[in-house]
N, C-alpha and C positions, 0 to 999 in steps of 0.2 A: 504494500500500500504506500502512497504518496503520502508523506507529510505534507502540512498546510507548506510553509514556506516549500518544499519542491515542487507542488503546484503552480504557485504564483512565481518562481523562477521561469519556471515550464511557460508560463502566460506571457510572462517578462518577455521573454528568448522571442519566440513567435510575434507580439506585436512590436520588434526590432526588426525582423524578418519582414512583417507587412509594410513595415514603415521603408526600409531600406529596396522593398519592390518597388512600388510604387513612386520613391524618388525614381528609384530605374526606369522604371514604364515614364516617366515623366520625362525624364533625359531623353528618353529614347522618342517620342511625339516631338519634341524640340527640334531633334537630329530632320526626322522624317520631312515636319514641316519648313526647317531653313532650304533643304536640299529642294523642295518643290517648289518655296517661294523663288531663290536663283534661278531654276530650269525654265520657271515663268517668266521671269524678267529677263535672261538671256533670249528666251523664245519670241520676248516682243521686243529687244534692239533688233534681234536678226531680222526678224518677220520688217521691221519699217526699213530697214538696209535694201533687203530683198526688192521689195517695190520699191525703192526710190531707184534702185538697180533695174530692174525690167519696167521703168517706165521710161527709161533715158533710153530704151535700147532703137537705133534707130531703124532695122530692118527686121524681117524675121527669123535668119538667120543668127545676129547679132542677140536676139530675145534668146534663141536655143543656146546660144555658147549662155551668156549671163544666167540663164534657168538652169544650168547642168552645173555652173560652180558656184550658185546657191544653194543646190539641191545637197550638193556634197556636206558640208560640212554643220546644214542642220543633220541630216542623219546620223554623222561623225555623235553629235551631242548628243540625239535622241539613244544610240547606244551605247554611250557614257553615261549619259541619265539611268539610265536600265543596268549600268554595271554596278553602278554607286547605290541604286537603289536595293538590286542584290544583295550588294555587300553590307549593306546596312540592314536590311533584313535578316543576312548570315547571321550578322554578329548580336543582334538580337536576339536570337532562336538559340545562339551557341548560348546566350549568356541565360536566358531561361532555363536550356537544357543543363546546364551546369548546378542552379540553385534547386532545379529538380533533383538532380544526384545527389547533391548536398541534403538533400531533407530528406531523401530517400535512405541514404547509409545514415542520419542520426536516428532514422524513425527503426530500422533495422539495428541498430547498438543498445537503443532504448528497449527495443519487444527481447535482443539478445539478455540481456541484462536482467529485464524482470523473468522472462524464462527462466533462467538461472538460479534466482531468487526463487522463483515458486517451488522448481524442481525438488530444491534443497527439503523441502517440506511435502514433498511428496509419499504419498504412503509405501511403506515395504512390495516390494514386486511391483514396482513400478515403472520398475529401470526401463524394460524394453520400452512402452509406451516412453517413455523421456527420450529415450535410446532414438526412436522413428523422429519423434519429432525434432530432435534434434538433426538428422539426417535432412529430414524435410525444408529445415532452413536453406540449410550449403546448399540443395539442389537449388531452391528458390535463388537466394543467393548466384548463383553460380547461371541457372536463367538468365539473369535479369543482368547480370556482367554480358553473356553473347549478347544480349537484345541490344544492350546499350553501344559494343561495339560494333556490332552489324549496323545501327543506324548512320553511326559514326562514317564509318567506311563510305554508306550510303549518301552520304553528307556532302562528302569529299569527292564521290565519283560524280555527284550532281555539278558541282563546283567546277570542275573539270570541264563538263559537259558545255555550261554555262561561259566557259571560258573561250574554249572553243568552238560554239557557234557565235560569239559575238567579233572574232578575229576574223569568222567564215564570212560575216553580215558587213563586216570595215572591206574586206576584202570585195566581195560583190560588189558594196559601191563604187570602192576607185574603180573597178572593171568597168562598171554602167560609165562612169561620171566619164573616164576615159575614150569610150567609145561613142559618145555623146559630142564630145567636145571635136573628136574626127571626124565625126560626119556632120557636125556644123560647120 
């Protein structure tokens, strides 16, 4: 059993935890929202650049070259936008998934511990049952470490993935924007 003061340690601990989320989750709305007010406000110099550019163009040839080295380097951004947003997402997920581990191995030391404590008081021939359950942990245990590394891995092969289609999507532009520009 809990004594009164390990309880309210136990409360203590926890509403540091809530409190220390939520500064986090608040960081992290700040991050998300600076990054989209810049992508906006880059989007509209470019955007007035753009037409004060194809409206000076004086044939229509001259519009096609001007449209294809506009074209280029919003989408340059718009896949930097998309990398940064990623990335910032990543690191979000990582750092949730981290405080989940963290609360998961105390909440597991904690049920380890009072098991323990109960055990001790457990009646004669009881072993085996203690015995099982105590097996039953480490399996658990021992679960929940593959799951955690499998995501992991999964995490990182996305990362990967994400990495390289967005060098695939820089690359197909200069292609387009290249071939645009020769045949204007």
């Amino acid at each position: 059993m809990m004594t009164p003061e390990q309880f309210l340690d136990v409360q203590k601990a926890n509403l540091e935890k809530i409190l220390g989320l939520s500064q986090q989750s608040f960081s992290n709305v700040e991050k998300v929202v600076e990054l989209n007010l810049n992508a906006v406000k880059a989007y509209m110099e470019d955007s007035v650049e753009a037409v004060k550019a194809l409206s000076s163009a004086k044939d229509i040839q001259e519009f096609v070259a001007v449209s294809t080295s506009v074209t280029q380097p919003l989408s340059e951004k718009a896949v930097s936008y998309s990398k940064d947003l990623y990335s910032l997402s990543s690191g979000i997920a990582s750092e949730a998934a981290k405080l989940v581990e963290e609360q998961v191995s105390e909440n597991n030391k904690k049920f380890v511990e009072l098991f323990e404590s109960a055990s001790k008081n457990a009646p004669a021939g009881s072993e085996s049952a203690v015995a099982l359950m105590k097996s039953a942990i480490t399996a658990a245990n021992t679960a929940y470490d593959s799951v955690s590394k499998a995501t992991k891995q999964a995490v990182e092969m996305a990362e990967a993935n994400v990495e390289a289609a967005t060098k695939a999507t820089i690359k197909a532009t200069n292609t387009a924007t290249t071939k645009a520009r020769k045949a204007a």
